[in-house]
N, CA, C and O atoms as CSV, one atom per row, in Angstrom:
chain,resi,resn,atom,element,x,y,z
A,1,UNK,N,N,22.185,-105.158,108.816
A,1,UNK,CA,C,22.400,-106.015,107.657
A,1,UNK,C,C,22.796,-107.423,108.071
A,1,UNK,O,O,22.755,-108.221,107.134
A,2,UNK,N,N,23.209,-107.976,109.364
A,2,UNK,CA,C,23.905,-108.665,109.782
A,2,UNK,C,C,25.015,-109.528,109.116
A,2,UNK,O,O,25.184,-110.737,109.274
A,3,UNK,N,N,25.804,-108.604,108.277
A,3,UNK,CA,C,27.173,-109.401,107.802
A,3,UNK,C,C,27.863,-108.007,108.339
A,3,UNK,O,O,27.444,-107.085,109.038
A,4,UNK,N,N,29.562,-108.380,107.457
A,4,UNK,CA,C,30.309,-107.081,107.741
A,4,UNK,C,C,30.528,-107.446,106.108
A,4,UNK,O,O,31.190,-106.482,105.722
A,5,UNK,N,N,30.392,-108.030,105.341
A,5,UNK,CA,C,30.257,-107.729,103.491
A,5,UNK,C,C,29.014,-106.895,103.175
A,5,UNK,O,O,27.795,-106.988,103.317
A,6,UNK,N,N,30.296,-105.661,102.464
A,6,UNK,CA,C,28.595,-105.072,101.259
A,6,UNK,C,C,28.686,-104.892,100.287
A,6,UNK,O,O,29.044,-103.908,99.640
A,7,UNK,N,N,28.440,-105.621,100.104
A,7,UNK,CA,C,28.486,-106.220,98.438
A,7,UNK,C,C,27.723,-105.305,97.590
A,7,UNK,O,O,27.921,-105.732,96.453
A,8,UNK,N,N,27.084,-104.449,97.526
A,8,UNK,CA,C,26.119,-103.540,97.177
A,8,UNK,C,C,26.300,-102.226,97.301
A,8,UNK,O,O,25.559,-101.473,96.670
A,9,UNK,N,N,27.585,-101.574,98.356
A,9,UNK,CA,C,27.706,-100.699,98.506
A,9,UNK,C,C,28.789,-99.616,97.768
A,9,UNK,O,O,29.904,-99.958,97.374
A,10,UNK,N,N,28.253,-98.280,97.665
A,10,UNK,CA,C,29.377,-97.654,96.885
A,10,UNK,C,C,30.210,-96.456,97.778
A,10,UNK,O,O,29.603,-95.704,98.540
A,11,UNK,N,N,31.380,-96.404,97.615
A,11,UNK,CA,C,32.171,-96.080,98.894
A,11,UNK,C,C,32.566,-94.335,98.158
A,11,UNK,O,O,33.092,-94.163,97.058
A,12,UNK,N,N,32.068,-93.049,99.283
A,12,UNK,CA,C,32.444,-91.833,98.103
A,12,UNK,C,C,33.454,-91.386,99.143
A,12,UNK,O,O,33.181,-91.344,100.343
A,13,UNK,N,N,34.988,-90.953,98.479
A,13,UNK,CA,C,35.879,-90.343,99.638
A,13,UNK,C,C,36.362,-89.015,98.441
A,13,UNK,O,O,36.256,-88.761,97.241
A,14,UNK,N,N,36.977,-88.395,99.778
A,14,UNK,CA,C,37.747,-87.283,99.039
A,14,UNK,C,C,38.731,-87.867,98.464
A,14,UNK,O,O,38.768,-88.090,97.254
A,15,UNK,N,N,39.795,-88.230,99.435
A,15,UNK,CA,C,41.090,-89.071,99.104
A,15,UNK,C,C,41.690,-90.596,98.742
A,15,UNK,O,O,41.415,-91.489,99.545
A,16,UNK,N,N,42.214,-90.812,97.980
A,16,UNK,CA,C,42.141,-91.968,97.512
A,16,UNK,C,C,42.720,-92.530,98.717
A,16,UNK,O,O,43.540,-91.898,99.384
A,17,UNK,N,N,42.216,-94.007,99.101
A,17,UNK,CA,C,42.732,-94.434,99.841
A,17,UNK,C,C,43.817,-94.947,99.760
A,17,UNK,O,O,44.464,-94.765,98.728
A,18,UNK,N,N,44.319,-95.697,100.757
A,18,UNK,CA,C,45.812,-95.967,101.603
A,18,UNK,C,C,45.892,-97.753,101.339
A,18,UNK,O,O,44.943,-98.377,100.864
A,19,UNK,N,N,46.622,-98.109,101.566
A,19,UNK,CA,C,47.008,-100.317,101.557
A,19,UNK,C,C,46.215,-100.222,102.377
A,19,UNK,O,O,45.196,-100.722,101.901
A,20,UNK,N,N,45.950,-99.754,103.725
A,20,UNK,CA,C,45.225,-100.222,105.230
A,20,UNK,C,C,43.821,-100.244,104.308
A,20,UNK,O,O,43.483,-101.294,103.762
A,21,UNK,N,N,42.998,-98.979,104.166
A,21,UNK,CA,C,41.588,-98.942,103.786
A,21,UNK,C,C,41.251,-99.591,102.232
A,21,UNK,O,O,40.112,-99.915,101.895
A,22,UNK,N,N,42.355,-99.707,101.426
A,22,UNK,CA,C,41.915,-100.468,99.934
A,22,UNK,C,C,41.711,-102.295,100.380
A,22,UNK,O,O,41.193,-103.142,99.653
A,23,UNK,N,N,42.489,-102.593,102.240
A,23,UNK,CA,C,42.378,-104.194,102.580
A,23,UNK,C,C,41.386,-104.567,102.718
A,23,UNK,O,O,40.965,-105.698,102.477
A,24,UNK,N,N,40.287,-102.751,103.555
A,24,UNK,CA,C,39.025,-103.425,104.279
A,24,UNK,C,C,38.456,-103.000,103.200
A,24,UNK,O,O,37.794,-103.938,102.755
A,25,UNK,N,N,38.346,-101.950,102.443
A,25,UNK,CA,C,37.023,-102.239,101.533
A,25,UNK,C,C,37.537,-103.733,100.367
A,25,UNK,O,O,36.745,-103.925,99.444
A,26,UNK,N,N,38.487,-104.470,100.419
A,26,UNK,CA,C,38.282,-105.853,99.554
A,26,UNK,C,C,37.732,-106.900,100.673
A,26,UNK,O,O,36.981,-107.838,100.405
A,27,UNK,N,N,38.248,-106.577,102.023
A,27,UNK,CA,C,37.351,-107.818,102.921
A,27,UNK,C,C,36.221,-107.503,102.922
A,27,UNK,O,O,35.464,-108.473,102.942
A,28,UNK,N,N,35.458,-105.965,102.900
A,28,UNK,CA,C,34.093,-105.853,103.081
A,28,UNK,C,C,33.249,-106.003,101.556
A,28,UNK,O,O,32.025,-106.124,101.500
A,29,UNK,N,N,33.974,-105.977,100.584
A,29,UNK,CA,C,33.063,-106.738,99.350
A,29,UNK,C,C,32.665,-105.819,98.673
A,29,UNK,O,O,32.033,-106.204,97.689
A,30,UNK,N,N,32.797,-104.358,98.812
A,30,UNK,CA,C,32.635,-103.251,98.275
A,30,UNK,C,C,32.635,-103.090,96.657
A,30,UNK,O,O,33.676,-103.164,96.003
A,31,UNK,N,N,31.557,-102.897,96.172
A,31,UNK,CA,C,31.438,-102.584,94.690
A,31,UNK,C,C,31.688,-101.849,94.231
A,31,UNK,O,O,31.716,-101.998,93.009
A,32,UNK,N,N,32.007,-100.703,94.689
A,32,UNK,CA,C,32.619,-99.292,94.033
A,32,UNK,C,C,33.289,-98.537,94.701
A,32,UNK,O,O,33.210,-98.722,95.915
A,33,UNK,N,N,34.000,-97.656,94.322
A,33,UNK,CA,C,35.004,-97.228,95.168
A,33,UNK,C,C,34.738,-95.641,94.024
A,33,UNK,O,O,34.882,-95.802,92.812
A,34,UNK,N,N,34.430,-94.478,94.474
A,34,UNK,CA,C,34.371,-93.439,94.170
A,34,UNK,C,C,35.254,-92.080,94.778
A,34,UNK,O,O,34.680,-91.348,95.584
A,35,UNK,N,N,36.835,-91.739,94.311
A,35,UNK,CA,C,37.558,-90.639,95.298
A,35,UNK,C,C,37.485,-89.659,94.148
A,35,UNK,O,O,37.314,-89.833,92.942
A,36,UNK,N,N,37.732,-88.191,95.146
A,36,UNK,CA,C,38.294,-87.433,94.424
A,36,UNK,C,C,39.433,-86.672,93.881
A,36,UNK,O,O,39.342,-86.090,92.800
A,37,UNK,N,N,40.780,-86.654,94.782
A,37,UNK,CA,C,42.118,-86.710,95.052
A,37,UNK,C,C,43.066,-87.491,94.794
A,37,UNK,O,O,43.208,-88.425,95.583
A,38,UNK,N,N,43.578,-87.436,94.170
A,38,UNK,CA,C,44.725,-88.555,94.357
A,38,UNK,C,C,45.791,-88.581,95.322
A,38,UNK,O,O,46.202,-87.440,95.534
A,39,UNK,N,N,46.420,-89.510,96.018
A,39,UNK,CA,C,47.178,-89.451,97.014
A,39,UNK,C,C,48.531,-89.784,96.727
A,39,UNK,O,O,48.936,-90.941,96.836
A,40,UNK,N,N,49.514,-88.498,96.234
A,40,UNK,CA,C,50.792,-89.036,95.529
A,40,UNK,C,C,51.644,-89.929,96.472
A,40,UNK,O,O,52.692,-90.407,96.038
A,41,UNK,N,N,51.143,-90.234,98.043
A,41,UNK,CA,C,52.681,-90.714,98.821
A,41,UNK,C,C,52.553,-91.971,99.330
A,41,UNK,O,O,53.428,-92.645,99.874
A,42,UNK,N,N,50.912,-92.374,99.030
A,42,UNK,CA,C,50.337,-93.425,100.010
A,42,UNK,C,C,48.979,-93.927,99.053
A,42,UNK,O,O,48.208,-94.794,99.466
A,43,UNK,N,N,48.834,-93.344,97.905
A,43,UNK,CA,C,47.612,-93.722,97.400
A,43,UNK,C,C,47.997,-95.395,96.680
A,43,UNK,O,O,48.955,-95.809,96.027
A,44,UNK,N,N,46.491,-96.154,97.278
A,44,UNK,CA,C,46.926,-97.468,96.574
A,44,UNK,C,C,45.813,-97.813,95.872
A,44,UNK,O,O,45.135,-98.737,96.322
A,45,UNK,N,N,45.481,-97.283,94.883
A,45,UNK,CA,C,44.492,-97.752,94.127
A,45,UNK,C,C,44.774,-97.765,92.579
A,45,UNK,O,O,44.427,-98.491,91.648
A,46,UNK,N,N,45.758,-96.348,92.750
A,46,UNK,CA,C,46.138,-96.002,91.323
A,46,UNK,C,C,47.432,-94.886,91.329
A,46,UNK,O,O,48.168,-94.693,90.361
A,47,UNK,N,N,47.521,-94.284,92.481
A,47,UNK,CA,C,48.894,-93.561,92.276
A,47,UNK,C,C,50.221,-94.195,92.294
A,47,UNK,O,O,51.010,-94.265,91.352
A,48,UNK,N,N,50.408,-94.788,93.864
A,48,UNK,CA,C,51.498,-95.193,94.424
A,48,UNK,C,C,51.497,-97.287,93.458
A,48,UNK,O,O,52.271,-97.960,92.777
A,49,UNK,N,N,50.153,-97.422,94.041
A,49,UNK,CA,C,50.158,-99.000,93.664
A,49,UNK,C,C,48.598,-99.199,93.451
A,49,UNK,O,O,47.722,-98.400,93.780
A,50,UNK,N,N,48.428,-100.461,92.818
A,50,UNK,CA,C,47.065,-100.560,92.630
A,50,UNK,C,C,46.545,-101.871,93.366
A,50,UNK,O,O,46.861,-102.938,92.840
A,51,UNK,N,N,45.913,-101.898,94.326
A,51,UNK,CA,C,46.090,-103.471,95.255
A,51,UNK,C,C,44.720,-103.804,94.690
A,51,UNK,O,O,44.124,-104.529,95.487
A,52,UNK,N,N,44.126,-103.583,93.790
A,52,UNK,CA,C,43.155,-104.112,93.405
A,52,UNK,C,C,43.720,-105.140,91.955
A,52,UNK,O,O,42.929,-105.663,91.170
A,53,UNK,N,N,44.658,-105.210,91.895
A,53,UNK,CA,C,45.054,-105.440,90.475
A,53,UNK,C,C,45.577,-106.789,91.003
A,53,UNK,O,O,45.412,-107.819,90.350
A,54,UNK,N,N,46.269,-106.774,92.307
A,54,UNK,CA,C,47.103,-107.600,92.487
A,54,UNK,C,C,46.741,-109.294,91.921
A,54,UNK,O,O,45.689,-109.472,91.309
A,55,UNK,N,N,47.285,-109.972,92.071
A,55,UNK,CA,C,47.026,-111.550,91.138
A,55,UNK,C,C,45.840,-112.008,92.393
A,55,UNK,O,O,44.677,-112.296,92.111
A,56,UNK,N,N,46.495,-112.005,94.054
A,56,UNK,CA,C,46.190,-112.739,94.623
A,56,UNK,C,C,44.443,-112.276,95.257
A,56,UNK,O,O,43.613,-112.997,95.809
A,57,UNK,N,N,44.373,-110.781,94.887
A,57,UNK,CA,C,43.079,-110.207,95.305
A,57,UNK,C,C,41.916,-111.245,95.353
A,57,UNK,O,O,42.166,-111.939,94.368
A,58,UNK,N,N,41.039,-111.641,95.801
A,58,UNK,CA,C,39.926,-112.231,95.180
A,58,UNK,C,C,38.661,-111.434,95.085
A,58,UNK,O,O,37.617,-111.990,94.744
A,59,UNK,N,N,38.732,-109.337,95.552
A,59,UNK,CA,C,37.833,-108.936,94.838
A,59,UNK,C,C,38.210,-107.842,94.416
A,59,UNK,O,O,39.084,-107.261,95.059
A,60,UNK,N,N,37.628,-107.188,93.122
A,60,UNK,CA,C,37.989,-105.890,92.617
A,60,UNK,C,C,36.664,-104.984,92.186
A,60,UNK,O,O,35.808,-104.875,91.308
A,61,UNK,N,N,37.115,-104.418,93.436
A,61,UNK,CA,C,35.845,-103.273,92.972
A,61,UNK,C,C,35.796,-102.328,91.950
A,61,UNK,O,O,36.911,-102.022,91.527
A,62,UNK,N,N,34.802,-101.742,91.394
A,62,UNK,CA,C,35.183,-100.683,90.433
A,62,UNK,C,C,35.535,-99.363,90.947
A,62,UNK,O,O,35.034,-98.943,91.990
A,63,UNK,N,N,36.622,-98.493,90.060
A,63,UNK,CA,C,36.895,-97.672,90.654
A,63,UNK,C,C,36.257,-96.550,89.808
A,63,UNK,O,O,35.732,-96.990,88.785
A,64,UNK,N,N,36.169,-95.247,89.968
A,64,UNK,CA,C,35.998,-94.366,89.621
A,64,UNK,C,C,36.964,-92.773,90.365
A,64,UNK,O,O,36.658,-92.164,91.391
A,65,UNK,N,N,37.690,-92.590,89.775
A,65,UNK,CA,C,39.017,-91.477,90.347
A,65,UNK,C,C,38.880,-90.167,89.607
A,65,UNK,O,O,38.501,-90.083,88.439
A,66,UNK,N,N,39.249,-89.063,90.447
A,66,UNK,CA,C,39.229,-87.764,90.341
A,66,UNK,C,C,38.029,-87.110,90.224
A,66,UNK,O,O,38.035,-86.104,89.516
A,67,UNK,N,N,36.813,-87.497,90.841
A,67,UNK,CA,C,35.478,-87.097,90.564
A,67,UNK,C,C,35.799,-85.673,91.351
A,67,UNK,O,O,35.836,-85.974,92.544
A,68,UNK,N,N,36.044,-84.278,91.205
A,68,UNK,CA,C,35.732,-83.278,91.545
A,68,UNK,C,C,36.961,-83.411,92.253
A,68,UNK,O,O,36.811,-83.193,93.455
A,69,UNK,N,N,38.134,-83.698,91.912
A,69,UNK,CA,C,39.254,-83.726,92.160
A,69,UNK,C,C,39.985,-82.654,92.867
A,69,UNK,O,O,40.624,-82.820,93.905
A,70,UNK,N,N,39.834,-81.486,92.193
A,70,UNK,CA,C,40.265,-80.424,92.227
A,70,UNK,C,C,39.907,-79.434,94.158
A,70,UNK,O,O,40.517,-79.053,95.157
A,71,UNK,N,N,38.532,-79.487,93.576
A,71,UNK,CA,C,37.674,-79.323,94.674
A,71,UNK,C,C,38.199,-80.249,96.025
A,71,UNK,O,O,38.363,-79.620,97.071
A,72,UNK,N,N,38.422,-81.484,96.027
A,72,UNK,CA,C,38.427,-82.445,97.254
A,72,UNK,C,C,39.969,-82.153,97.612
A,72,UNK,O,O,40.357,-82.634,98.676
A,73,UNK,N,N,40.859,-81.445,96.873
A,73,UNK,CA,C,42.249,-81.482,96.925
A,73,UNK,C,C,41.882,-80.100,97.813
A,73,UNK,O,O,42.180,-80.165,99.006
A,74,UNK,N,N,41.450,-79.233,97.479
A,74,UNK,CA,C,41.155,-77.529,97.740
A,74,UNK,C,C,41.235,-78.020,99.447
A,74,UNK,O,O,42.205,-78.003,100.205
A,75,UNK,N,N,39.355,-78.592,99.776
A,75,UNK,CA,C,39.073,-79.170,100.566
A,75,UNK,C,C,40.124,-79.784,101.788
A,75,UNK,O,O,40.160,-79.343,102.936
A,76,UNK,N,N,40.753,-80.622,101.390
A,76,UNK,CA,C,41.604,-81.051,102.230
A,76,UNK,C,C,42.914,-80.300,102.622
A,76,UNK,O,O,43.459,-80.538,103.700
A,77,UNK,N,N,43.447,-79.334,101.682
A,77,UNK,CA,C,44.530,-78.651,101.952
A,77,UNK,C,C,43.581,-77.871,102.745
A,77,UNK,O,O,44.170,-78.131,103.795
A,78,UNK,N,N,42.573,-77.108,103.149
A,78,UNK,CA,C,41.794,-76.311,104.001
A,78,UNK,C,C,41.914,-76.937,105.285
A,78,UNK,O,O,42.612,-76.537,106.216
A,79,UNK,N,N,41.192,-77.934,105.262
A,79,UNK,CA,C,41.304,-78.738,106.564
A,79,UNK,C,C,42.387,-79.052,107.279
A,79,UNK,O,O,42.189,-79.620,108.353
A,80,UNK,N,N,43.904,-78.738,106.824
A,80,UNK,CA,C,45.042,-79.409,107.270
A,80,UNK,C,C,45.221,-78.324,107.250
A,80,UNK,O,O,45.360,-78.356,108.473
A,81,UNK,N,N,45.395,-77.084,106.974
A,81,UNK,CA,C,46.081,-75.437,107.383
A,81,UNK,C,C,45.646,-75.300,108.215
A,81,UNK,O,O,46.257,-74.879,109.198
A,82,UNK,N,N,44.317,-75.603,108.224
A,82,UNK,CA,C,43.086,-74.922,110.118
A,82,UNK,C,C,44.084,-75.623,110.974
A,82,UNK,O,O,44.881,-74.984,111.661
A,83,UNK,N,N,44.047,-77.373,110.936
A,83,UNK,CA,C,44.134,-77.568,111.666
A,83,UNK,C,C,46.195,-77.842,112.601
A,83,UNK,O,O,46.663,-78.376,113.607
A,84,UNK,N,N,46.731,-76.999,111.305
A,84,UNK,CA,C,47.912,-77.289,111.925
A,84,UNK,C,C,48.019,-75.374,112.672
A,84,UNK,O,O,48.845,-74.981,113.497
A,85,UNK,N,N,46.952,-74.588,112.050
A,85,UNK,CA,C,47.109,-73.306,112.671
A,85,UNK,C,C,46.569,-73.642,114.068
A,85,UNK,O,O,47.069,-73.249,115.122
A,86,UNK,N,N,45.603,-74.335,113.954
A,86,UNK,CA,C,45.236,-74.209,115.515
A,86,UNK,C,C,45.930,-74.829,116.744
A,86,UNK,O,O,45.825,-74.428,117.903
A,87,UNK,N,N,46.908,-76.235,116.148
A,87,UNK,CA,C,47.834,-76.602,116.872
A,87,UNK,C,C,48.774,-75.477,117.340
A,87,UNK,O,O,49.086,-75.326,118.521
A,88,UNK,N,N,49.208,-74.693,116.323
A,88,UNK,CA,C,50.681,-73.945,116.871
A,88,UNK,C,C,49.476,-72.642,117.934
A,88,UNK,O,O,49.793,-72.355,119.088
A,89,UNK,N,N,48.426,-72.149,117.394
A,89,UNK,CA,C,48.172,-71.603,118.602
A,89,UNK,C,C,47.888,-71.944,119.907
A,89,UNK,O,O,48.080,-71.222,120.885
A,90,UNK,N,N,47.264,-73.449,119.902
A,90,UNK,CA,C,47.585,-74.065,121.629
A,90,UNK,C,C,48.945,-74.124,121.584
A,90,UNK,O,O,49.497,-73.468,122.467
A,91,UNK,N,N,49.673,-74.723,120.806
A,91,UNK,CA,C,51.143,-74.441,121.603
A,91,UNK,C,C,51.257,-73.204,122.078
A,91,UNK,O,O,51.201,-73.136,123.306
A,92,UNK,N,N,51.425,-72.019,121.396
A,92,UNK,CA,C,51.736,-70.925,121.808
A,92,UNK,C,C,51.185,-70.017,123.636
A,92,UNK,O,O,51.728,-69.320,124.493
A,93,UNK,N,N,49.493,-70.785,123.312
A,93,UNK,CA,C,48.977,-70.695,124.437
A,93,UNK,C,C,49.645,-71.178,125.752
A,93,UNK,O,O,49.725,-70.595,126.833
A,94,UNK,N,N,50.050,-72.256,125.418
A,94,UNK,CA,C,50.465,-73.543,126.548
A,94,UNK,C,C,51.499,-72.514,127.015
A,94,UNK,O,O,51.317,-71.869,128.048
A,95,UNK,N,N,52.874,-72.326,126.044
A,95,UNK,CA,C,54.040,-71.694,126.309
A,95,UNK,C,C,54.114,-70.237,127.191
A,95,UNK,O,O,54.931,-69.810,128.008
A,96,UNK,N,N,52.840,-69.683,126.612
A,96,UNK,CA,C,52.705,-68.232,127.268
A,96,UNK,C,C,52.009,-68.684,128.739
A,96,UNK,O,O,52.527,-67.858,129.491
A,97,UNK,N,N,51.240,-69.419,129.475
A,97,UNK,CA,C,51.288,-70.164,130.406
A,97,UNK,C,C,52.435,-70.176,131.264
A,97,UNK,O,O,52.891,-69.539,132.214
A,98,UNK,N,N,52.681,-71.041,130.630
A,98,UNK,CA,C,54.513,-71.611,131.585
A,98,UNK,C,C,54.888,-70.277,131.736
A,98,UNK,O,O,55.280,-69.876,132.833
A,99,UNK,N,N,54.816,-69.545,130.772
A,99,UNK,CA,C,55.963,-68.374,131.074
A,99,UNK,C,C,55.463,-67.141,132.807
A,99,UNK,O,O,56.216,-66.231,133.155
């Protein structure tokens, strides 16, 4: 495309994003913003804060929130049980090692 603006593009996440990712999709020019989750601890679009609202923004994409909400919440609590089960079993591995 040779810019880093996309002005044209529509962004689909599970989780609503964070201050860090609501900065780059306003530097990258992003036209839509499509999640399905809301993020009660860190979400900045519409839970925690809305940085699209702010005075000084100079772009606001459209949002669209909770598209299959339920589902992307399911989803992600899945992905974070695997992956904290599989941590404690390398630990466990590691430990039975040493021993």
């Amino acid at each position: 495309m040779g810019n880093y603006r996309l002005p044209e593009a529509e962004l689909y996440i599970t989780l609503e994003p964070c201050m860090m990712c609501a900065g780059a999709i306003i530097h990258a020019r992003i036209a839509r913003v499509i999640y399905g989750a809301s993020e009660p601890k860190a979400g900045a679009l519409e839970s925690r804060l809305n940085c699209f609202s702010l005075e000084h923004v100079n772009h606001r994409p459209v949002i669209t929130a909770g598209v299959l909400a339920e589902e992307c919440g399911q989803q992600l609590s899945e992905f974070f049980k695997a992956r904290r089960a599989a941590k404690k079993r390398e630990l466990l591995e590691a430990r039975s090692k040493v021993s």
